[in-house]
C-alpha positions as CSV (number, residue, x, y, z in Angstrom):
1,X,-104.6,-258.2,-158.5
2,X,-103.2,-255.7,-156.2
3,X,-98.9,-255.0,-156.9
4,X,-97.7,-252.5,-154.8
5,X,-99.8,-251.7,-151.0
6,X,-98.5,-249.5,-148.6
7,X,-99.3,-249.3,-145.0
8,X,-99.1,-246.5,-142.9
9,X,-96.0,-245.3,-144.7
10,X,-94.1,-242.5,-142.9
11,X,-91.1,-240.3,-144.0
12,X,-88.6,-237.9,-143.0
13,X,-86.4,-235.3,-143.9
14,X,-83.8,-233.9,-141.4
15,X,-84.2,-230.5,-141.2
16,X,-81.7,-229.3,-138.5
17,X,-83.2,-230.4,-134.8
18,X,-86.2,-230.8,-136.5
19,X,-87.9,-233.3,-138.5
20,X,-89.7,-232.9,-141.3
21,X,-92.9,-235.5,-142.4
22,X,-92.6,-236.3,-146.5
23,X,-94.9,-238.7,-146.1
24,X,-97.2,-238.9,-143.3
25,X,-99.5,-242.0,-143.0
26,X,-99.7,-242.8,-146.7
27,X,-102.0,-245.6,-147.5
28,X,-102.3,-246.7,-151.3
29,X,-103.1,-249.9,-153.0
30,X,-102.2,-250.0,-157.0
31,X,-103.8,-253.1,-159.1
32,X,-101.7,-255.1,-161.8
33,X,-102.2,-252.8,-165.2
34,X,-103.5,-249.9,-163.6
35,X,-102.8,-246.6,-164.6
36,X,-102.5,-244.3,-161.6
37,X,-101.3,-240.4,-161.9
38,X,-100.1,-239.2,-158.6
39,X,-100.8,-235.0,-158.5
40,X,-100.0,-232.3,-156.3
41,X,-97.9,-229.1,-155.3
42,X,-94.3,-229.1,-154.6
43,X,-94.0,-230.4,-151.5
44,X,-96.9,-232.9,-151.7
45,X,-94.8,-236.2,-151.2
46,X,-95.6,-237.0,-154.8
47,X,-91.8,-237.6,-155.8
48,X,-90.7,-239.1,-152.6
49,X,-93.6,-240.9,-152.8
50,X,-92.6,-242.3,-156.1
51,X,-89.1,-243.5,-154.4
52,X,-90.3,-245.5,-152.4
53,X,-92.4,-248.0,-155.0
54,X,-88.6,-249.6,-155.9
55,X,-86.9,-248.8,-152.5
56,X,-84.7,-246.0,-153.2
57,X,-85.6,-244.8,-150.4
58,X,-87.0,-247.0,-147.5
59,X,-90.1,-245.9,-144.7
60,X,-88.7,-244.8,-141.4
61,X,-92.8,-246.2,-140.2
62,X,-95.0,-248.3,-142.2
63,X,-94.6,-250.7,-144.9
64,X,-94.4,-250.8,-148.7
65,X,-94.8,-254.3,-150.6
66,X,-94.3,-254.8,-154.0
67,X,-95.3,-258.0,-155.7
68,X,-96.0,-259.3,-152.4
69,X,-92.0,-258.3,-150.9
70,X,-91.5,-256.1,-148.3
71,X,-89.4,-253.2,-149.9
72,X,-87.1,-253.2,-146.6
73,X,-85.8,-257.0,-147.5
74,X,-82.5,-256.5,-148.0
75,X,-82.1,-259.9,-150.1
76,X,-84.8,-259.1,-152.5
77,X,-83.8,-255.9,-153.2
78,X,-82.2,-256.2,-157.1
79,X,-86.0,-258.5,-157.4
80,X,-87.8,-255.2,-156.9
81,X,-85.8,-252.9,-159.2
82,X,-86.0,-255.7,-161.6
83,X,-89.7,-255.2,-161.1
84,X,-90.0,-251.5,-161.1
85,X,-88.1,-249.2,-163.3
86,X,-87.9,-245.4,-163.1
87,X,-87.9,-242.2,-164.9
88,X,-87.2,-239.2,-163.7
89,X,-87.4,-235.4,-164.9
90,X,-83.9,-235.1,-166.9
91,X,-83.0,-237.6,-169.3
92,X,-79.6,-236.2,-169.9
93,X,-78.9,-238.3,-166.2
94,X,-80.0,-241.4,-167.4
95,X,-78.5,-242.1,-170.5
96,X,-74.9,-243.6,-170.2
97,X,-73.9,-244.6,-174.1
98,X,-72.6,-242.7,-176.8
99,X,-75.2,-244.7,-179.7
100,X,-79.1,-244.9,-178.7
101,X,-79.3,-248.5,-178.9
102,X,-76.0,-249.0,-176.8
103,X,-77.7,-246.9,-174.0
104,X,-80.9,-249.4,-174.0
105,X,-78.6,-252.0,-174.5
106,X,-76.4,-250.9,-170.9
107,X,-79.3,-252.6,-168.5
108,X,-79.3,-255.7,-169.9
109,X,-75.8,-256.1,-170.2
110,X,-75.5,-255.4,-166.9
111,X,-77.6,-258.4,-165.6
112,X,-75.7,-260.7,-167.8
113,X,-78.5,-261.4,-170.4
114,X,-76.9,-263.4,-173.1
115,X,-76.5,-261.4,-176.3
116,X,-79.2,-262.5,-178.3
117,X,-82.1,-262.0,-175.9
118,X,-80.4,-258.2,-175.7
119,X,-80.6,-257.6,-179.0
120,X,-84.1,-259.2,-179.2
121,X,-85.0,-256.2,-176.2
122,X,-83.2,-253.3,-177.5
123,X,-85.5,-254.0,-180.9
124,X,-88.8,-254.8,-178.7
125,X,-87.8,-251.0,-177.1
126,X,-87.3,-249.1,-180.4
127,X,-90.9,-250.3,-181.3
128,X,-92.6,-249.8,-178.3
129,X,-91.2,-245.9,-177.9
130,X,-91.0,-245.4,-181.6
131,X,-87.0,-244.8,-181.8
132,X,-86.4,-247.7,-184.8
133,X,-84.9,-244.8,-187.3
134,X,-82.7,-243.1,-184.6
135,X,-81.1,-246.4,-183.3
136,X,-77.6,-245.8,-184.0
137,X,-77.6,-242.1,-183.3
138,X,-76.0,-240.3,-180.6
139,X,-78.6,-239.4,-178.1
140,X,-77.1,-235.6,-178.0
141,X,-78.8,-235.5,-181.8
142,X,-82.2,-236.0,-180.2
143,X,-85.0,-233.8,-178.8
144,X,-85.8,-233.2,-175.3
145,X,-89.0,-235.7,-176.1
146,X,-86.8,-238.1,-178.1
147,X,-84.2,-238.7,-175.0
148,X,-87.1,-239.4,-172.3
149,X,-88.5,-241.8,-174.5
150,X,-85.0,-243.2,-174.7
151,X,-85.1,-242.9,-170.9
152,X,-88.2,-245.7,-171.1
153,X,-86.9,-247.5,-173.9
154,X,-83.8,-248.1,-171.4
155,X,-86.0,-249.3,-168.9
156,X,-88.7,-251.6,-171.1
157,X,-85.3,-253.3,-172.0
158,X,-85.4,-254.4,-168.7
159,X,-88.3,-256.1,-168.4
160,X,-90.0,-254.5,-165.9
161,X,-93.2,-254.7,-164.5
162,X,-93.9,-251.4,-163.2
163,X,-93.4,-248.3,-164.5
164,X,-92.4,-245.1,-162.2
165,X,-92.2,-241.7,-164.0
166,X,-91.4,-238.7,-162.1
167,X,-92.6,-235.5,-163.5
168,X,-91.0,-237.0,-167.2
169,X,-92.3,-234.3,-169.0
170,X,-91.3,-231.1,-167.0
171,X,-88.9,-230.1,-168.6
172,X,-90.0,-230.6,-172.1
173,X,-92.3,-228.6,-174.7
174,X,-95.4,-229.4,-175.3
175,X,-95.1,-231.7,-178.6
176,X,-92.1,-233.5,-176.1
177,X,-94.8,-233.4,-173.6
178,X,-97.5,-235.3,-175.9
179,X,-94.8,-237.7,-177.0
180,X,-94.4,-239.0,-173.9
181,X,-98.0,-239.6,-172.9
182,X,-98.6,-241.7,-176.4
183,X,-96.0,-243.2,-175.4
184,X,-96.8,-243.9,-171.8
185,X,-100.6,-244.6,-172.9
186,X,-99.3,-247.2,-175.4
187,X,-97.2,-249.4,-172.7
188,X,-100.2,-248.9,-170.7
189,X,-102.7,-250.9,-173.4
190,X,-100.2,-253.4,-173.7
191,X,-100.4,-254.2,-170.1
192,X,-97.8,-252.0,-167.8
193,X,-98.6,-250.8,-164.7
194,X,-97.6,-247.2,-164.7
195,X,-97.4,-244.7,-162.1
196,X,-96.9,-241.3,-163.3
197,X,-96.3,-238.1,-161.1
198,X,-97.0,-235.1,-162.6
199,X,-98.1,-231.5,-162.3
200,X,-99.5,-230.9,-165.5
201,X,-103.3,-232.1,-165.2
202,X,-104.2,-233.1,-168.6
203,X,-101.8,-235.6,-168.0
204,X,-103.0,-236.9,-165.1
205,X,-106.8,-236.8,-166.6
206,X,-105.6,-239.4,-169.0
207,X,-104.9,-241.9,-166.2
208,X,-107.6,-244.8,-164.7
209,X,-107.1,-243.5,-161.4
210,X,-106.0,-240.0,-159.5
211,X,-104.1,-239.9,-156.3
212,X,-104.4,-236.5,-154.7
213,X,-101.2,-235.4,-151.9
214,X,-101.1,-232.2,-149.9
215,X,-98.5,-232.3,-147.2
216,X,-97.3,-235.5,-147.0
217,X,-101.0,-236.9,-146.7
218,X,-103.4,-238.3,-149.8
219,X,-106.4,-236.6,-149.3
220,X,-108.4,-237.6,-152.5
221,X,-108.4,-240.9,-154.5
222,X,-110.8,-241.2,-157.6
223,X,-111.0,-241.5,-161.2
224,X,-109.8,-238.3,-163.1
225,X,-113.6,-237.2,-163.5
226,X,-114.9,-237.3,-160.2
227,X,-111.5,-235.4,-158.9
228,X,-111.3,-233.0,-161.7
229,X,-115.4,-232.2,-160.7
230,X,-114.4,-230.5,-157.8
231,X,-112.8,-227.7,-159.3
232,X,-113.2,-225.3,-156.0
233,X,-111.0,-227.9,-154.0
234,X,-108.6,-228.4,-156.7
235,X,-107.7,-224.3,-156.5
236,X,-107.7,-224.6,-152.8
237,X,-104.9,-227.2,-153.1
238,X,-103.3,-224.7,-155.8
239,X,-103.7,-227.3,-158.6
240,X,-105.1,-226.4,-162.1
241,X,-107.8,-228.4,-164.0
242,X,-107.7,-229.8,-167.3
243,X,-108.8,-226.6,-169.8
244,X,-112.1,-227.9,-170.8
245,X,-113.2,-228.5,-167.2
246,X,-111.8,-225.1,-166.2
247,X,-114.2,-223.4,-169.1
248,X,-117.3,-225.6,-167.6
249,X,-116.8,-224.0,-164.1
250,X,-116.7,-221.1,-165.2
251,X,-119.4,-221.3,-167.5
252,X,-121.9,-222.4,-164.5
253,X,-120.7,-219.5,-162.4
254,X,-122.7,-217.4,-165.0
255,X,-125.7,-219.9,-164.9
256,X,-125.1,-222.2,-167.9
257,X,-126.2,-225.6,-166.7
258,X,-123.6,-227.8,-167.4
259,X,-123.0,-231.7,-166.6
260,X,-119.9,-231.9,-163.8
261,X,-117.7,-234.5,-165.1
262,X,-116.4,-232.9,-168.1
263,X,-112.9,-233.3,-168.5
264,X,-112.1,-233.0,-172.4
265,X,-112.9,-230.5,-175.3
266,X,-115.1,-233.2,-176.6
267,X,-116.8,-233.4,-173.6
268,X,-117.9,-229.7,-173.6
269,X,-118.8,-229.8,-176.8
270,X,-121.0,-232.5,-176.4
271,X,-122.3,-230.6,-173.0
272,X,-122.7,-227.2,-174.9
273,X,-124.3,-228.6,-178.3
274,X,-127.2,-230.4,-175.5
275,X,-128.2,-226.9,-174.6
């Protein structure tokens, strides 16, 4: 079942007399439980894309429903963000509390959920993001990894629907970086919806579906192995490629025959041991 559509979506920023497209005729349709990674260079749209799925920032053209509600209803604006949480790049700007479970707690509390059902989410959070032992720490104890998954724990508390994240993993290391994706894959079996903008591709290749930007525009839409195929475009664009698929290209630019679709180091081993 399709849960957010948007039409024709167009966006600007002011740039003195002269206006600027963010987003220029977006078109996109996500289904209930998929998981969609949105790629491109800065400047894409990817990010301001990402704004728009819970209305914090509105289309100047076009039209964005989520759930079936127009994103520019006024009335059923607190229904949306109830519906579609965020996370963005910095976790150190979303956490509020002192204690760990005080900051999942602060959502909740704030929609007037009685004290029970809080305590019942704050312990469904810990689990999910795997934050049970650090639940009365301070959060300036944790790792970089440790606070974004905080970040999500804050907003599984909430019940959402939808998850939004917004290059979560660029300023983390790489074992913050892996954390994250278990994590993200994890909510994602369990039957979130997650949209996840990034610019680090083996993150993206571990998504259901790839949404391609370049200007404001999508350009491609497929699964991570028929976009990650196309190697040649994906420099154009001045995007990477996971490592393995990186390896194959090159490898048939010195004649090996190799399959297209290979996206993982399994895969090339597979393709290599065939020979």
């Amino acid at each position: 079942m399709e849960i957010i559509r948007t039409e024709g979506v167009r966006f600007f920023y002011d740039s003195g007399e002269k206006k600027i497209p963010a987003l220029d005729g977006v078109n996109l349709s996500i289904n209930e439980g998929e998981f969609v990674a949105i790629i491109g260079t800065n400047g894409s749209g990817k990010s301001t894309l990402a704004k728009h799925f819970n209305a914090l920032l509105l289309p100047a053209e076009g039209k964005i429903t989520v759930c079936g509600t127009d994103t520019k209803s006024e009335k059923d604006l607190w229904e949306i963000r109830k519906k579609v949480g965020m996370v963005f790049q910095n976790p150190d700007n979303e956490i509020v509390a002192a204690i760990v479970e005080d900051d999942i707690a602060f959502g909740p509390e704030n929609l007037g959920i009685p004290t029970g059902e809080i305590r019942s989410r704050v312990d469904l959070a810990l689990d999910a993001v795997n934050l049970k032992e650090f639940r009365k720490f301070s959060p300036a104890k944790l790792s970089g990894g440790q606070k974004q998954r905080l970040a999500i724990a804050g907003v599984i508390a909430m019940k959402t629907e939808i998850l939004v994240l917004d290059e979560p993993t660029a300023m983390l290391d790489p074992q913050g970086r892996r954390e994250i994706l278990e994590t993200v894959k994890k909510l994602h079996s369990a039957g979130m919806t997650i949209i996840y903008i990034t610019h680090f591709m083996e993150e993206a290749a571990a998504a259901q579906k790839v949404v391609v930007m370049e200007k404001g525009k999508i350009l491609k839409i497929g699964s991570p192995a028929e976009i990650f195929s196309d190697v040649k475009e994906m420099h154009r664009l001045g995007l990477e490629v996971p490592v393995a698929a990186e390896v194959a290209y090159r490898l048939r630019k010195k004649g090996i025959n190799l399959p297209q679709k290979i996206l993982t180091g399994h895969d090339l081993a597979a393709a290599l041991k065939g020979l």
